[in-house]
N, C-alpha and C positions, 0 to 999 in steps of 0.2 A: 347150463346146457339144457336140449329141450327134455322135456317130463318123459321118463321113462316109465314103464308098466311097474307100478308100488308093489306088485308080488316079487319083484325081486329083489327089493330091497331086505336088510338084513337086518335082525336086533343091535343094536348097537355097541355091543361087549361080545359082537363075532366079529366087527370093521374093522379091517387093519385104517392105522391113521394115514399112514402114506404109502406109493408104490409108483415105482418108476420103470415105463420101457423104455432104451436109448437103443439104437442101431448100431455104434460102434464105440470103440475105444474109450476115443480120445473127447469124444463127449461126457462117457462119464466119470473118466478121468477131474474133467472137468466140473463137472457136477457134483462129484466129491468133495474136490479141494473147496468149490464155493459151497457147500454145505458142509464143512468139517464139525463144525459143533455140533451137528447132529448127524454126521456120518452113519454110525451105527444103527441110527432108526432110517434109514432109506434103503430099504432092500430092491435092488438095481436089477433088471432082467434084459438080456439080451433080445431087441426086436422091434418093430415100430407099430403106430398103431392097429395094423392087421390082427399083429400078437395079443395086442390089448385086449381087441373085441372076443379072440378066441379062447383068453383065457376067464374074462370076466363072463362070459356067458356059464361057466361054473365055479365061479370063485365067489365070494362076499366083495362088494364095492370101495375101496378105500375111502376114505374120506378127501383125502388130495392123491390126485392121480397127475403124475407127471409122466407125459409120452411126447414121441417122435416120430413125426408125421413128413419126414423127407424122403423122396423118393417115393411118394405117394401121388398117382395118376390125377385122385379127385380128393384134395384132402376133404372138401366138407363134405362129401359123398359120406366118405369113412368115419368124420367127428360125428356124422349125424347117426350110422351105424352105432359108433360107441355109444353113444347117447341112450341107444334105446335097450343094451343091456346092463346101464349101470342107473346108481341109484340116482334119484331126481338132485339129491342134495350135494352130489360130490363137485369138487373144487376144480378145475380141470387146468392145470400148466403146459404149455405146448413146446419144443422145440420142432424146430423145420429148418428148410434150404432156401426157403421164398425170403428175399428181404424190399418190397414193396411194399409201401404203406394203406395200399389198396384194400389189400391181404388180410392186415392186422387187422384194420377197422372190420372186416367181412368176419375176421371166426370171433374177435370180442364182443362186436357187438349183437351181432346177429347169429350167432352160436351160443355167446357164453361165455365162451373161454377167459380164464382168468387172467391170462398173462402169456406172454407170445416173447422165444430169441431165438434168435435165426445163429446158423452154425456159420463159422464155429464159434463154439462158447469159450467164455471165458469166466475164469474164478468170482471177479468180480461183478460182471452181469448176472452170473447165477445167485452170485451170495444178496446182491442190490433186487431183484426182481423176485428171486423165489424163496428164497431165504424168510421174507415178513410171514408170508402163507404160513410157512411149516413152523415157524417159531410159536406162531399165536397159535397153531392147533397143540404143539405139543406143549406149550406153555399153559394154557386152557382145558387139556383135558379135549378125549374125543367127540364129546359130545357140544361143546362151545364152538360156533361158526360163526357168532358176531358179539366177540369180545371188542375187538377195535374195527372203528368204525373204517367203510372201505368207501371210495372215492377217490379222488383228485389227491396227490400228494402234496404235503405242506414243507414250506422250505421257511424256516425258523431264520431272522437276521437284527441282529442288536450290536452295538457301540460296547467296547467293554467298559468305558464312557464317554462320558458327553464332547462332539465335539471330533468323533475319529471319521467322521462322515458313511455311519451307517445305511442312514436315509439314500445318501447319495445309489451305495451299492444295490439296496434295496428296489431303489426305482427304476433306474438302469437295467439289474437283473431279472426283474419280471419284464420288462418290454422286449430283451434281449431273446425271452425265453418265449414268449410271443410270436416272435418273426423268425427266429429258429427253426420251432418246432412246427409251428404253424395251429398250436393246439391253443384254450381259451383258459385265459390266466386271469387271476387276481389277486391283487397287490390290496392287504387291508392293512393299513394304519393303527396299530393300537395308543398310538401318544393322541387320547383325546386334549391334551389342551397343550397347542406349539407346534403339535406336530407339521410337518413340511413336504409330506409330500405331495398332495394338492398344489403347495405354491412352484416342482420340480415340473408340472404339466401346465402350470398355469391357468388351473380351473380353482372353482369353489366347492370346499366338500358339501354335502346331501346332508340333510337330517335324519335322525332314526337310530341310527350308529350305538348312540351312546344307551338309549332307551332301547335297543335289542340286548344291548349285554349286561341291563342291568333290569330289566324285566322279561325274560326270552318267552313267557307266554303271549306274551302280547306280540310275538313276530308267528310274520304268516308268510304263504306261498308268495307274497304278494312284495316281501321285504326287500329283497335285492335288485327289482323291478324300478322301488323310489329310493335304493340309495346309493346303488352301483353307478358309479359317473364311466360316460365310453370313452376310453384313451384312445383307442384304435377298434378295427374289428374285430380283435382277440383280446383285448384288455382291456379293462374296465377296474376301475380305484374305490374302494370302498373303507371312507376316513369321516373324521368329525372335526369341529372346528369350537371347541366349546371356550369358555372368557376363562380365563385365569384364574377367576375367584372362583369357578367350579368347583365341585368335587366329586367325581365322576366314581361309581363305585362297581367298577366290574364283577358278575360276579360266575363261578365255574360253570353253572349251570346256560348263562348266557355263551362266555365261549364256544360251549359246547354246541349250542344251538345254530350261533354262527359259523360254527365252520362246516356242522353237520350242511345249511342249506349249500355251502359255499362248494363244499364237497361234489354234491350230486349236481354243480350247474358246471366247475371246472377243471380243466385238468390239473393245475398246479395253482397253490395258493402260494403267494409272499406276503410273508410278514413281514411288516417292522416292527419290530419288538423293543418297548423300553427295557434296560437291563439297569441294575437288577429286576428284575421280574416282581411281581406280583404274586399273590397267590394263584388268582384265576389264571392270570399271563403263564403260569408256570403250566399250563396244561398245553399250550399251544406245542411247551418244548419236549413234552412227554409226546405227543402227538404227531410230531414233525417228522418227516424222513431225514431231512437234512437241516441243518443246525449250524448257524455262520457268525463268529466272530468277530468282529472287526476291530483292529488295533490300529494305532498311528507308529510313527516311527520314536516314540518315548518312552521312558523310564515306566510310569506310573501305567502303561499299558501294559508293559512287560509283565509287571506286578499284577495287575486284576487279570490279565490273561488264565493267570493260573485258578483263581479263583473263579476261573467265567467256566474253565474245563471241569473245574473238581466239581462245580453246581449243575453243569449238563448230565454230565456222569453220573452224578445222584438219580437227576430226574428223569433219564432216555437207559438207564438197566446198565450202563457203563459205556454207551456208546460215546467216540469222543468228537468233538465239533469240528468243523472246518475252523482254521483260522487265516483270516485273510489279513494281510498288513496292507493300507492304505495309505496316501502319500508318501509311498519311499522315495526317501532321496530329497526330502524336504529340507530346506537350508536351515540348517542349525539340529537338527537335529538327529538322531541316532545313526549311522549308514546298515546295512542291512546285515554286516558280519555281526556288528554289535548286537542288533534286533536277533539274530540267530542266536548268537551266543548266549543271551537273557533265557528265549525262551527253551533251551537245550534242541533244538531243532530249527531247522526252515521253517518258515510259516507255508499253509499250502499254496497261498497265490499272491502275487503282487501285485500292485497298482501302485504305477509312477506317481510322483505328485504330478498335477497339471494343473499352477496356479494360476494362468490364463485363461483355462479352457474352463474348466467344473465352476468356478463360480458366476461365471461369465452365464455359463447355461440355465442355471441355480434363477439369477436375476430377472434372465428372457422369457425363467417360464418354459424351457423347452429342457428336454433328455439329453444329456452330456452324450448319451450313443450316439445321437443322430450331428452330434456337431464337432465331437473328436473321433480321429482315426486311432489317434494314440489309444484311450478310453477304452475304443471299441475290441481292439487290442490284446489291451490288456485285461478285461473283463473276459473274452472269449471263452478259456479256459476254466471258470468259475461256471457260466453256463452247460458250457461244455459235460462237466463233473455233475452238473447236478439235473441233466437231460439224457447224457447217454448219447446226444448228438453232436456228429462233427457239426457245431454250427456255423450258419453261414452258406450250407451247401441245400439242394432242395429236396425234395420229401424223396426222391429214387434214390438220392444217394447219402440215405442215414444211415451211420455206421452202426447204431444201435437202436432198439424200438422200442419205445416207452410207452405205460400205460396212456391213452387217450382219456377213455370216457366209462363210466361205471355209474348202473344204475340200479344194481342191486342190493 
C-alpha cells in the first residue's frame, strides 16, 4: 500500500502479526474454517474498513491486516485512507462485494493490496488465497516479510513415470490456463534433453535454458526476452533441446533464479517436471502452490503413486498433490474401480483416453485443446481447481479471482 507517515509505525515486538475486520457472520465463519490451523492467532473484529481506519489510528499496525471493504461508497477512497494510518510495511488481504476483474487489477495493483475474494467466501478460497500470507508470517517469525519468494504462482506437473503423458497434461494446462484466465502464463520445460514440449506447439526451443540453470549469474534482465518462444499472447514456452550425450547440471541456485525472473514477468508458471526429481528439481516442488501427478491407468502407477505422495509431502511441509489418472479406459488396461481401489481413493481428475485425438495432435504440432472437445472437457476441471476460475466463461463472470500480477 501507499507509504504511510514512518512515526506511526511501531517497534516491532509491540506488532500484532495479524488482524482481521469482517462485516458479518458468515464471513468469518468462513475465514475460520479456511484458517483453522491457525485459527487461534486471527483475532476477528466486527466491522469493515471504516472500523479499520478508526481503530488503527491508535492501535500498533499488524503485520497482515485482513479487512472488508463491502458496502463501501469508494473503496479505494477508504484503502487509500487506511494506508495513511498504518505502517508502510503491512500486508494488506481484502474481502469485498465487487467481483469484476476491473476492480481487482485497480486495488493490487495500483493500491497494493495483497490479495482480493469477493463474498461470499468460502473455506477453500480463504484457506488457497490467504492461508500462504499468514503461514509464512507465522511460520517465519514477525519480523520476516520475504521468506518465500512472492509472484506468479507455480503449478508443479510430472509422470509418476515415463510414458503416463505428463507433457501432454502439462502443455494443455498452461494454454488452458491462458485463455481462461486471460492472465500471462509460462510453461518451462525442465527435461533438457527429450523433452517435447516444443514438439506439442511445433516450435524449436531457444538457447540459454540450460546455461541460466547452471550458471544463474550469468542471467540478466535480458534472459526471458531471448528465450521465451510466444505460443500465443499470453504464453510463451520456455525449454531447451540439448543432444543426448549431454549432461546438463542443474543447479539450486539457478532454479532459483529462473523462477525468481519468471515470477515477476507471470501470473502462473507450469512445470514439466522430470520425476523422480533431482536435487535442484526438488525445489520447484517445495515452491509450487499446486503439485500434479500424473498416473496411467497400471499397476506400476498405482505403485509409484504412493511414492510420488509420500516424496511431495516430505518436500511441500505435508501438503498432498493432485493426482490425475490419464487415459482411463484404455484397452487392456486397469478400469477406473480397480485404479480407485489400488490407490485407496478416487484420483482427483480424469482424462479419457483419446487414442485418435492426443497423438494425432502430438504429431501436427498443435494443442490437443484446440482439436478435442472431448480433451477440453475433460481437462476443464483440473484448470478449473487450479485457477479458481469457472473456465471457459469471460472475465465478468469469474467465479473466483486470482492473483494477476506482483511486483513486489
Amino acid at each position: 500500500m501507499p507509504a504511510a507517515d514512518t512515526a506511526r509505525s511501531t517497534a516491532p515486538d509491540e506488532r500484532p502479526v495479524v488482524l482481521a475486520f469482517l462485516a458479518d457472520d458468515e464471513s468469518e465463519a468462513a475465514l475460520r474454517g479456511g484458517l483453522a490451523e491457525w485459527a487461534d492467532a486471527v483475532p476477528v473484529r466486527r466491522g469493515n474498513v471504516r472500523t479499520a481506519v478508526r481503530a488503527l489510528e491508535r492501535e500498533p499496525t499488524p503485520r497482515l491486516l485482513i479487512v472488508d471493504i463491502s458496502n463501501t461508497e469508494d473503496p479505494g477512497v477508504a484503502l487509500d485512507q487506511l494506508a495513511a494510518v498504518c505502517a508502510p510495511d503491512v500486508r494488506v488481504l481484502v474481502v469485498g462485494d465487487r467481483a469484476d476483474l476491473s476492480f481487482y487489477r485497480e486495488i493490487t495493483r495500483d493500491l497494493g493490496v495483497e490479495e482480493y475474494i469477493y463474498k461470499p467466501l468460502t473455506r477453500d478460497n480463504v484457506s488457497r488465497l490467504f492461508g500462504p500470507p499468514l503461514a509464512q508470517l507465522l511460520a517465519a517469525g514477525e519480523g520476516a516479510g520475504t521468506a518465500t519468494p512472492r509472484g506468479g504462482h507455480i503449478i508443479a506437473v510430472g509422470g509418476v513415470r515415463g510414458g503416463v503423458g505428463a507433457t501432454t497434461i502439462a502443455v494443455n494446462l498452461a494454454l488452458h490456463l491462458s485463455e481462461a484466465t486471460r492472465g500471462h502464463v509460462a510453461l518451462l520445460d525442465l527435461h533438457l534433453r527429450g523433452g517435447s514440449t516444443a514438439l506439442a506447439f511445433g516450435v524449436r526451443p531457444g538457447a540459454g535454458l540450460r546455461v541460466a540453470l547452471e550458471e544463474p549469474q550469468r542471467v540478466d534482465a535480458l534472459f526471458l526476452d531471448r528465450v521465451a518462444i510466444p505460443i500465443s499472447d499470453r504464453l510463451r514456452l520456455i525449454a531447451a533441446e540439448e543432444p543426448l550425450e549431454a549432461a546438463p547440471a542443474a543447479t539450486e541456485e539457478g532454479i532459483d533464479r529462473v523462477l525468481e525472473l519468471l515470477r515477476t514477468r507471470f501470473n502462473a508458471i507450469v512445470v514439466d517436471m522430470p520425476i523422480p526429481p533431482g536435487v535442484p528439481e526438488r525445489r520447484v516442488l517445495s515452491l509450487a502452490r499446486h503439485r500434479i501427478l500424473v498416473m496411467g491407468p497400471d499397476v506400476a502407477s498405482i505403485r509409484d503413486v504412493g511414492a510420488g505422495r509420500r516424496m511431495v509431502a516430505a518436500l511441500a511441509g505435508g501438503s498432498a498433490p493432485m493426482v490425475v489418472l490419464n487415459r482411463a479406459g484404455m484397452r487392456g488396461a486397469l478400469g477406473n474401480a480397480l485404479v480407485s481401489e489400488g490407490l485407496g481413493g478416487m484420483p482427483d481428475i480424469i482424462i479419457p483416453d483419446l487414442p485418435g485425438q492426443l497423438p494425432k495432435a502430438m504429431n501436427l504440432g498443435r494443442p490437443a485443446l484446440h482439436d478435442s472437445t472431448a480433451f477440453r472437457r475433460a481437462l476443464a476441471p483440473l484448470a478449473r481447481e487450479i485457477s479458481g476460475n469457472e473456465t471457459g466463461v469471460t472475465a465478468g463472470g469469474l467465479r473466483h479471482l486470482v492473483r494477476l500480477w506482483r511486483r513486489r
